[in-house]
C-alpha positions as CSV (number, residue, x, y, z in Angstrom):
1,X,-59.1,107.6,120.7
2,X,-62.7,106.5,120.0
3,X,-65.0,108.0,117.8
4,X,-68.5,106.7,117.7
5,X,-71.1,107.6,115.1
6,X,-73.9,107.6,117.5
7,X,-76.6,107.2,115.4
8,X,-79.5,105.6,118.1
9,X,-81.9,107.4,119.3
10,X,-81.5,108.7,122.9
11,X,-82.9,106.8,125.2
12,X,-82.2,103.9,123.2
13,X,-79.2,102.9,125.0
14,X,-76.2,104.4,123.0
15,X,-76.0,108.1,124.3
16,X,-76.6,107.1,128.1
17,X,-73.2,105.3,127.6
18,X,-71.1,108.1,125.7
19,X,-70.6,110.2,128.8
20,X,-68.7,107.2,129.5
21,X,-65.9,108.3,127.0
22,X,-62.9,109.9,128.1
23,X,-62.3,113.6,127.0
24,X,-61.6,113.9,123.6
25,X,-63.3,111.0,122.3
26,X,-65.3,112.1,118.9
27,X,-68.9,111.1,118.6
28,X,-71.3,111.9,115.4
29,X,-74.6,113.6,115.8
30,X,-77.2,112.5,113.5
31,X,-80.7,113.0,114.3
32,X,-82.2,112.7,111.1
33,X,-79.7,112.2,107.9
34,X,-78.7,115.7,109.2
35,X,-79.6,118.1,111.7
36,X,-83.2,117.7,110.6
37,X,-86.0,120.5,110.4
38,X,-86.0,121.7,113.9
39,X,-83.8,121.1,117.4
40,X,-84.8,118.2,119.0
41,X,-85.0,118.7,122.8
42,X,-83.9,114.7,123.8
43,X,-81.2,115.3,121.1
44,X,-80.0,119.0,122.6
45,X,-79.9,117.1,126.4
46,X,-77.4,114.5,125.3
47,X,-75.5,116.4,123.1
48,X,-75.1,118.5,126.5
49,X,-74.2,115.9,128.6
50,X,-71.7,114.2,126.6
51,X,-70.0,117.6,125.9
52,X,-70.0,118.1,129.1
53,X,-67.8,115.3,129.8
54,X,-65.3,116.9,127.1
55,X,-65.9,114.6,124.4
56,X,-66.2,116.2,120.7
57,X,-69.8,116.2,119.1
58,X,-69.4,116.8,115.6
59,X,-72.6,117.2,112.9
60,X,-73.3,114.7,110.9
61,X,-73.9,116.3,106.7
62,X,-74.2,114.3,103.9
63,X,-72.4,114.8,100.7
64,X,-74.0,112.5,98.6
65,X,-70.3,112.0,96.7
66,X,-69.6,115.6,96.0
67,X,-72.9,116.1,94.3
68,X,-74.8,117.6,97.0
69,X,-75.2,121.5,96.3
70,X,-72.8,123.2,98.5
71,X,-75.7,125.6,99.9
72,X,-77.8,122.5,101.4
73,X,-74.5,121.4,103.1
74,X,-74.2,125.0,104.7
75,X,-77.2,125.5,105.6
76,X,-77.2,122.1,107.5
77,X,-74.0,123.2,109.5
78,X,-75.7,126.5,110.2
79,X,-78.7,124.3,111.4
80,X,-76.2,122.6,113.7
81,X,-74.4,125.6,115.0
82,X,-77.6,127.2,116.2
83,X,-79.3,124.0,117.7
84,X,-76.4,121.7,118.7
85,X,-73.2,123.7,119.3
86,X,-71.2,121.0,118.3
87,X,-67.3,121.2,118.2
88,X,-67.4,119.8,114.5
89,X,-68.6,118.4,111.2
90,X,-68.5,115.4,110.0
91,X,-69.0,115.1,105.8
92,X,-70.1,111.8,105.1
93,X,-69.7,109.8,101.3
94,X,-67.1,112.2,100.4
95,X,-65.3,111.0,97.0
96,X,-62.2,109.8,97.2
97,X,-60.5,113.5,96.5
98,X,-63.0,115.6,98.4
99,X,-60.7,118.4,97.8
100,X,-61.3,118.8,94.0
101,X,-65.3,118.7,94.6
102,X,-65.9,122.6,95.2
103,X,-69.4,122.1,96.5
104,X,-67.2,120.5,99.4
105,X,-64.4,122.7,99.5
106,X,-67.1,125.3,100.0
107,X,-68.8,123.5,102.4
108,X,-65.5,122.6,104.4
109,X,-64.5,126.7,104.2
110,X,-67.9,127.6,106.1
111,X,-66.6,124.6,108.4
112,X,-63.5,126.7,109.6
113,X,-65.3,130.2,109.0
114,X,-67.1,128.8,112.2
115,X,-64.1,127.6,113.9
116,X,-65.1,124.4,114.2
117,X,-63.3,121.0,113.4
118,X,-63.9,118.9,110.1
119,X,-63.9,115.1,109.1
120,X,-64.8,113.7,106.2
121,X,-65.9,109.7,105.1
122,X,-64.3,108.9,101.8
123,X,-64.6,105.3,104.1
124,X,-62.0,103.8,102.1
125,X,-58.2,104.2,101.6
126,X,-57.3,105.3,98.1
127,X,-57.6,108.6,98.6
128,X,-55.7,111.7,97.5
129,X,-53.5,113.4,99.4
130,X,-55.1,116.9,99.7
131,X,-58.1,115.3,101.8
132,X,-55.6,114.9,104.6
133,X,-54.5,118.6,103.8
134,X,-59.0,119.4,103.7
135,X,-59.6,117.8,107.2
136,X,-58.9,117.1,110.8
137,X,-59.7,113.3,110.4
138,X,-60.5,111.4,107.4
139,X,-62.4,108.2,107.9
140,X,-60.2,105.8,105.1
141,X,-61.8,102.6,106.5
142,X,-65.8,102.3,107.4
143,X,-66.9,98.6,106.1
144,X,-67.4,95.3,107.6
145,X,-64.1,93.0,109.6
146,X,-63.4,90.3,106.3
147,X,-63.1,93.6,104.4
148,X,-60.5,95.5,107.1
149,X,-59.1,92.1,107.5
150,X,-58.4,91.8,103.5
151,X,-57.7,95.8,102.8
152,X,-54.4,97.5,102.2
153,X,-53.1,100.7,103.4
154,X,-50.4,101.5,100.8
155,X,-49.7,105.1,100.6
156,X,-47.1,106.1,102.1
157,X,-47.5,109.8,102.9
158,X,-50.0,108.4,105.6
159,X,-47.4,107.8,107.7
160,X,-46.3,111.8,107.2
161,X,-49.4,112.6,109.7
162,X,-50.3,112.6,113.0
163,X,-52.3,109.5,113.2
164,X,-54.9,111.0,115.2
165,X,-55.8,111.9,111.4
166,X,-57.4,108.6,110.3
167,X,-60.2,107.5,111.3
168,X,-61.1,103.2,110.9
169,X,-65.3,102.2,111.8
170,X,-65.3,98.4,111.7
171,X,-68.5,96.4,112.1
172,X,-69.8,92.9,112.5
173,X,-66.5,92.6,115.0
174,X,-68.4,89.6,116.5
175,X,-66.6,89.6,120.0
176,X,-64.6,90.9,122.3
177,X,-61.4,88.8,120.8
178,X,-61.9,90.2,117.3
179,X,-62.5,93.7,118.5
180,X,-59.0,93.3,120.3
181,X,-57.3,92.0,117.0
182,X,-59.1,94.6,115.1
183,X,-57.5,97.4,117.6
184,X,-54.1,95.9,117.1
185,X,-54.9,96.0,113.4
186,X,-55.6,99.7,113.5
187,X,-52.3,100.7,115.7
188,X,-50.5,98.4,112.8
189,X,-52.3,100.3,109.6
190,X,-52.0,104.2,111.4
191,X,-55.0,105.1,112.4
192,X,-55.8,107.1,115.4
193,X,-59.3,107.2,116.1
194,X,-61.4,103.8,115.6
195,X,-64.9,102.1,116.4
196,X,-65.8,98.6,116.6
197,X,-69.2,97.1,116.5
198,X,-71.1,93.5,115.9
199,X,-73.5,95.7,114.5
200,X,-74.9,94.8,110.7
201,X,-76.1,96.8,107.8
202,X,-78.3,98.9,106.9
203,X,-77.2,100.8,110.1
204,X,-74.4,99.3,112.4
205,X,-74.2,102.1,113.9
206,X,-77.8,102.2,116.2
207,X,-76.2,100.6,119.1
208,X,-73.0,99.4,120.9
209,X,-71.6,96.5,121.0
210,X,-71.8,93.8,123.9
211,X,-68.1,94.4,124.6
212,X,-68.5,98.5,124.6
213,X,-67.0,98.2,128.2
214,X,-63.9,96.3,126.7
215,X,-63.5,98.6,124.0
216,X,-63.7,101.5,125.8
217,X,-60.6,100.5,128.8
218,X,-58.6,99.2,125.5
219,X,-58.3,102.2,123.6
220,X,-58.3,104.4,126.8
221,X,-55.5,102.5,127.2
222,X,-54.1,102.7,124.2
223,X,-54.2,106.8,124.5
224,X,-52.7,107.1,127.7
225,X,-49.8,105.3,126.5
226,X,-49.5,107.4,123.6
227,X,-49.6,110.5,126.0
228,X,-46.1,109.1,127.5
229,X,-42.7,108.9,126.5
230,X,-42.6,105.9,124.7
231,X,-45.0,107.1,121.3
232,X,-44.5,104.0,119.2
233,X,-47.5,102.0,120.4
234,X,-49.3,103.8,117.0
């Protein structure tokens, strides 16, 4: 499935596209490095419309590594519950064992006291094993293509999960031919949910990429397939 960080402003281009997604799909809200100090009324209309659509809006909180106090992370979800409604939360910079930081563990416990979903951005593989026990997805890839192209995905109680699990955000995917090899890369490497962009730092993440049409029918694709009785494709 795709999961898009959606972090342009409406009206910019991105979230006029996202009720494009098919159900399911995962997209991050961020309107301000966090829900921000009040609702945003452009933000509430196309959180609405792309939930509409069935696709999964989850909130956007920032961890700063585990040393963000655990009751500015809670009050940012509650922030998001009462303005946004979204289906989930997405803790970003995690450390690579979330699970031992209890400001996050704390933070991930209001996350399920609300019955909402959780993933969390360690953005890199080496990880331990109780993150994929702490959350419904765990980004374990968010960098630029020579980096995915060049990074290995050892552990082998990954392949214990669903893959729907792990989540891989690739940027500065040039075209529509890398964005296909990086797909194929994914399926290879166990990963369930992905994003491709030609988008550059600081924020790749503003708009889609020239090939969003492409992207979109390949791993639409790729989903239905998965849906029928031959599984193996990831």
């Amino acid at each position: 499935m795709l999961g898009v960080p959606a972090y342009g402003y409406p009206g910019t281009g991105v979230w006029e596209r996202l009720v494009e997604l098919p159900p399911g799909s995962v997209v991050i809200l961020d309107p301000a490095n966090g829900p921000g100090e009040s609702p945003d009324p452009r933000y509430e209309f196309s959180v609405g419309a792309v939930a509409s659509r069935g696709v999964r809006v989850f909130g956007y909180v920032d961890t700063d590594y585990g040393s963000r106090p655990a009751d500015a992370m809670v009050e940012d979800i509650r922030r998001y519950c009462e303005w946004y409604r979204p289906e989930g939360i997405f803790l970003d910079q995690t450390p690579a064992s979330a699970a031992a930081s209890s400001a996050i563990v704390e933070a991930a416990s209001r996350v399920r006291a609300a019955g909402l979903a959780l993933a969390i951005n360690p953005g890199q593989p080496d990880i331990h094993p109780g993150d994929a026990e702490l959350a419904d997805h765990v980004v374990d890839f968010e960098g630029p293509l020579e980096l995915y192209r060049a990074t290995r995905f050892v552990s082998p109680w990954r392949r214990r999960h669903d893959p729907d699990k792990f989540w891989h955000l690739v940027y500065e995917v040039p075209d529509g031919a890398a964005m296909r090899e990086t797909v194929s890369l994914a399926l290879e490497r166990h990963a369930g949910v992905v994003h491709m962009t030609d988008g550059t730092l600081p924020n790749p993440w503003d708009r889609l990429p020239p090939y969003w049409d492409a992207e979109l029918a390949l791993v639409a694709g790729v989903a239905l397939t998965r849906q029928g009785p031959e599984r193996g494709i990831f």
